[in-house]
C-alpha positions as a printed NumPy array, in Angstrom:
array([[ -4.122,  55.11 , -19.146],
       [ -4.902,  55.473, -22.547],
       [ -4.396,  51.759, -23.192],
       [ -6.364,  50.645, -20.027],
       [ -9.522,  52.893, -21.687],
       [ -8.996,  51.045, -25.344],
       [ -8.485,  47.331, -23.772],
       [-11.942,  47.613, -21.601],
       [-14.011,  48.984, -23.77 ],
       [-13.421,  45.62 , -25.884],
       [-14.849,  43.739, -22.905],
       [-17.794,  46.172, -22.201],
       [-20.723,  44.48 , -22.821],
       [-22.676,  47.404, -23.536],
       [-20.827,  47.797, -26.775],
       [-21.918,  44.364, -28.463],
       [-25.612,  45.692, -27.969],
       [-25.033,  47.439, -30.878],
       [-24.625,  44.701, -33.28 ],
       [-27.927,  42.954, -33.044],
       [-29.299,  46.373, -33.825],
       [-27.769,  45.565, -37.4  ],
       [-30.091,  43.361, -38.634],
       [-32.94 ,  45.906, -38.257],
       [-31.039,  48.509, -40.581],
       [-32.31 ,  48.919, -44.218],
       [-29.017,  48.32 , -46.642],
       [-30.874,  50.305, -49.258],
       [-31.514,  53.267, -47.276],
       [-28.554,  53.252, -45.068],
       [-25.997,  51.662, -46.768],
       [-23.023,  52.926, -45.114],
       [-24.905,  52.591, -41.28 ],
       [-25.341,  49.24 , -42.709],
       [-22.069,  48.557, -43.571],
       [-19.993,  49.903, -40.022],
       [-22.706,  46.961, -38.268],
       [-21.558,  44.658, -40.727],
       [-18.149,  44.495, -42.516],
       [-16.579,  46.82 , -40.422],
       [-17.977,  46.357, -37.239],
       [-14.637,  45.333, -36.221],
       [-13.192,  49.256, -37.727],
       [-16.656,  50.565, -35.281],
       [-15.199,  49.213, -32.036],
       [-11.664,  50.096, -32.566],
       [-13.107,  53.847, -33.449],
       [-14.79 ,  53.32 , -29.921],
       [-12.109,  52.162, -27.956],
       [ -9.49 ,  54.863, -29.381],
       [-11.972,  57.327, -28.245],
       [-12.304,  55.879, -24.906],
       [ -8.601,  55.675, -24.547],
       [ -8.061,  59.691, -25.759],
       [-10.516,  60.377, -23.151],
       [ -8.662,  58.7  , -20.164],
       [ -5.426,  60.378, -21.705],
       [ -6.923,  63.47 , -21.505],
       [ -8.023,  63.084, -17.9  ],
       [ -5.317,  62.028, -16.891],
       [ -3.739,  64.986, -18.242],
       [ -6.285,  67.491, -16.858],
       [ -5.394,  65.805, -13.615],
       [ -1.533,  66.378, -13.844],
       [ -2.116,  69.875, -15.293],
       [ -5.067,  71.177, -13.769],
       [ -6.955,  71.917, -16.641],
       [-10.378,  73.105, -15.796],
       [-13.213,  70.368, -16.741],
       [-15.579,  73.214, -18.503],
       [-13.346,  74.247, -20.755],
       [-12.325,  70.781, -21.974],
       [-16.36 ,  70.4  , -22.361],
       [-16.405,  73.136, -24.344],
       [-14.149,  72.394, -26.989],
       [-14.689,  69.11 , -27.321],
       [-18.695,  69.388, -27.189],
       [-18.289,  72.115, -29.782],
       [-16.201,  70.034, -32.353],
       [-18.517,  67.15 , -31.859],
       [-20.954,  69.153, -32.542],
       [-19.86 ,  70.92 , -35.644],
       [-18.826,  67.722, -37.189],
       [-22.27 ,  65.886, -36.34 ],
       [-23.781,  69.072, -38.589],
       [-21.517,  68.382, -41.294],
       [-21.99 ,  64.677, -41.728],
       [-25.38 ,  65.59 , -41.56 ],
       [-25.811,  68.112, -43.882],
       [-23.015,  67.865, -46.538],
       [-22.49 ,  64.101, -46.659],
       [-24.576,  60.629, -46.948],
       [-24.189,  59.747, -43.779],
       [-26.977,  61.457, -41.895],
       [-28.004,  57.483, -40.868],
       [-24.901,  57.248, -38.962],
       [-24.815,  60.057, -36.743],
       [-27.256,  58.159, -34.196],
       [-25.354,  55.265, -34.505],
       [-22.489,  57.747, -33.536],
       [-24.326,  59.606, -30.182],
       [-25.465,  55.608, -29.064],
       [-21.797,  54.86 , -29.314],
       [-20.931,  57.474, -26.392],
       [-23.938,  56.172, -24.375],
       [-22.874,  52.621, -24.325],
       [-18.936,  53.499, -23.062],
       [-20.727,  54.016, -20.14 ],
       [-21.404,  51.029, -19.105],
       [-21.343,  48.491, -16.218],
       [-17.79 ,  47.485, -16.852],
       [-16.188,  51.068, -18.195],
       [-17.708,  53.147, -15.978],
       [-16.272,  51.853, -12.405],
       [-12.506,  51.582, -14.847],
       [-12.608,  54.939, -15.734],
       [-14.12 ,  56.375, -12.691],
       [-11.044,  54.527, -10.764],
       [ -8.273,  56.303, -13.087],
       [ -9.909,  60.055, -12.92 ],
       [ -9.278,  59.457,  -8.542],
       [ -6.169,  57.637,  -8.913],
       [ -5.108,  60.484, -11.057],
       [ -5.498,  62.705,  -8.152],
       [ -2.795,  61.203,  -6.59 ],
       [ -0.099,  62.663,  -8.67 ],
       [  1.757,  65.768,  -8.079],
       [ -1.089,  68.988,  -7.623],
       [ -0.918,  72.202,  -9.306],
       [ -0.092,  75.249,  -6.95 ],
       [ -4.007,  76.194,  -6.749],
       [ -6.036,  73.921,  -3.933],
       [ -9.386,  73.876,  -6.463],
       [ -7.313,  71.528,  -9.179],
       [ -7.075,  68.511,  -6.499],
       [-10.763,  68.123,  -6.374],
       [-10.985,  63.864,  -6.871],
       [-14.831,  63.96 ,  -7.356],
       [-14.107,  66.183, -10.226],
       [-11.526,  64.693, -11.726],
       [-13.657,  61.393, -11.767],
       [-16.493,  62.339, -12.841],
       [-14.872,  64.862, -15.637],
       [-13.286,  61.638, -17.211],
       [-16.187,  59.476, -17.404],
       [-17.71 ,  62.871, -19.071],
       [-15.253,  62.663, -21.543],
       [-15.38 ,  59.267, -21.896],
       [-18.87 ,  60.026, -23.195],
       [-17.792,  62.455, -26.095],
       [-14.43 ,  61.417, -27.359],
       [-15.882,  58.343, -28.897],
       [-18.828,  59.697, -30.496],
       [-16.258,  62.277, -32.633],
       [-14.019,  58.851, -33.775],
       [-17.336,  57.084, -34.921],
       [-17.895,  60.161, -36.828],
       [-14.518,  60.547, -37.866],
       [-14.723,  56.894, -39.133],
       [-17.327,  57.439, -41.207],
       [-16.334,  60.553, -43.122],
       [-12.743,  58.513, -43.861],
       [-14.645,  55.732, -45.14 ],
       [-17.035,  57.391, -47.636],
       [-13.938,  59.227, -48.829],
       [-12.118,  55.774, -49.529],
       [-14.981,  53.54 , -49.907],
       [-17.299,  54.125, -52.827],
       [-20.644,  53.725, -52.632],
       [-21.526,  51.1  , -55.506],
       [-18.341,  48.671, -53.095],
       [-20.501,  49.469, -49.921],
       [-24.064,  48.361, -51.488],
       [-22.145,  45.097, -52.488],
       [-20.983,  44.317, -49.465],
       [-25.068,  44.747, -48.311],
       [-25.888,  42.73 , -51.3  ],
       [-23.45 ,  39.744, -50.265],
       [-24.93 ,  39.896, -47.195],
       [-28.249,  39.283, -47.427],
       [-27.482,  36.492, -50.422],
       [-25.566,  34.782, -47.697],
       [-28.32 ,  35.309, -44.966],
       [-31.19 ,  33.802, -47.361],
       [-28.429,  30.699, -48.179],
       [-28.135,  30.01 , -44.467],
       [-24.731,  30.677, -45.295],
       [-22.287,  31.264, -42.18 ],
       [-18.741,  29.708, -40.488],
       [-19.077,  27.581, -37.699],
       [-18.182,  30.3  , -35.332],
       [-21.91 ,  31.925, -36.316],
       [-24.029,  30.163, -34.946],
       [-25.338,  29.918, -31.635],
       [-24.274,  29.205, -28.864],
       [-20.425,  29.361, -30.05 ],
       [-21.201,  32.401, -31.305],
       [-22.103,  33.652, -27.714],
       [-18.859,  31.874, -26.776],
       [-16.307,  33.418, -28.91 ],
       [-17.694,  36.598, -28.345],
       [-17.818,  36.195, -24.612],
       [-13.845,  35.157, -24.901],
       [-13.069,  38.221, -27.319],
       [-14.17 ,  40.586, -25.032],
       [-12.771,  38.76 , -21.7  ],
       [ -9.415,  37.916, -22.621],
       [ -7.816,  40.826, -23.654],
       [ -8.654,  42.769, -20.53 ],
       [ -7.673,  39.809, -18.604],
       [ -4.509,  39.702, -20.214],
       [ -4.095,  43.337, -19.809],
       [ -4.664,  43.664, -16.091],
       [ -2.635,  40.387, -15.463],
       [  0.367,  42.011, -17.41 ],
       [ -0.518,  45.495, -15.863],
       [ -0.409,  43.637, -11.882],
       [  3.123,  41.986, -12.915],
       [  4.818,  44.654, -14.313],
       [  3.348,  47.042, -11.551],
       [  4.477,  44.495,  -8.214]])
C-alpha cells in the first residue's frame, strides 16, 4: 500500500505543475523556495510521494484496526499545523510553507485520487473489528484520500527544516546564482529543451507506475 501511494504520485501529473511555477520565484528573496524548484526538485517529489505512501499505510491501518477517522485528523492536522507555525516564525523558510499546503492539493489529483480512493474500499475487505460502525467503505475511502491530503504537506515541511539545518545559506544562493548564469548562457543538456523535455518527463512519470502495476498483476495472479 504504502509503495502503490509513493510509485503514483511520480506519475501524477498534477505534481509537475509545480515546477513551471519555479521560474516565477525570486532567488534573492526566497532562496531556499527557490532552491526545492530547482536543485532539489527531485528531494521535493520524493518528500511528496513518502507522504502519500504514509498516508495509504495509515489507511490501510485504520481499516484493519478500526481507528476512528477524526481522531487521526486531529493529530495529524495539529502537528501540521504546529510545524507550519514554526517554519514560519522561527526559521527562513516562511516562502516555503505555501509551496508546502500546494503540495497536499496537487496529491489529489486526476490520477491519485481514483488509486487511493480504490485502496481505502479494498481495505474494507479485510478482517472487521467487532463493532459494525468500523466497516463503513465510504469512510474508509474517503478518510484516506483525506490523509493523503496532509501527510505530504508535513514531509515538504519536514524537508525543508532538514535542509536549512545541513545546507547553508551562502551554498543555496549559489546554486540560484549558477542558475540564472546558465539561463542567460542558453546553457542546458539536450534533455532540456522542448519537446524532449516533455518526453522524458512524460516517460519518468509513466514508467515506473507501469512497471509497478505490471509487477504488482504478476506477482498477485
Amino acid at each position: 500500500a504504502g509503495l502503490l501511494g509513493v510509485v503514483v504520485t511520480f506519475a501524477e501529473p498534477a505534481v509537475g505543475c509545480l515546477m513551471p511555477a519555479a521560474a516565477l520565484v525570486d532567488a534573492v528573496r526566497a532562496p531556499y523556495l527557490h532552491a526545492l524548484l530547482h536543485e532539489w526538485a527531485g528531494l521535493l517529489i520524493v518528500a511528496v510521494a513518502l507522504g502519500v505512501g504514509v498516508a495509504c499505510l495509515i489507511g490501510l491501518s485504520r481499516a484493519a484496526n478500526g481507528w476512528r477517522l477524526a481522531h487521526l485528523l486531529y493529530v495529524g492536522v495539529s502537528i501540521t499545523l504546529a510545524l507550519t507555525f514554526y517554519v514560519d516564525r522561527w526559521t527562513a523558510l516562511g516562502h516555503v510553507v505555501g509551496l508546502a499546503w500546494d503540495c497536499g492539493a496537487v496529491t489529489t489529483g486526476v490520477l491519485t485520487v481514483p488509486l487511493v480512493l480504490s485502496l481505502g474500499v479494498g481495505s474494507t475487505q479485510l478482517d472487521e473489528p467487532a463493532e459494525a460502525e468500523k466497516g463503513d467503505t465510504v469512510s474508509d475511502a474517503f478518510g484516506t484520500v483525506a490523509l493523503a491530503s496532509i501527510c505530504p504537506v508535513f514531509t515538504v515541511l519536514l524537508l525543508a527544516v532538514v535542509l536549512e539545518a545541513t545546507v547553508p545559506l551562502h551554498e543555496v544562493e549559489e546554486f540560484a546564482l549558477r542558475d540564472e548564469l546558465e539561463q542567460m548562457a542558453g546553457g542546458g543538456s539536450f534533455w532540456s529543451t522542448s519537446p524532449w523535455q516533455e518526453l522524458a518527463a512524460g516517460s519518468h512519470a509513466v514508467i515506473p507506475l507501469v512497471g509497478f502495476l505490471l509487477l504488482t498483476l504478476r506477482v498477485a495472479l
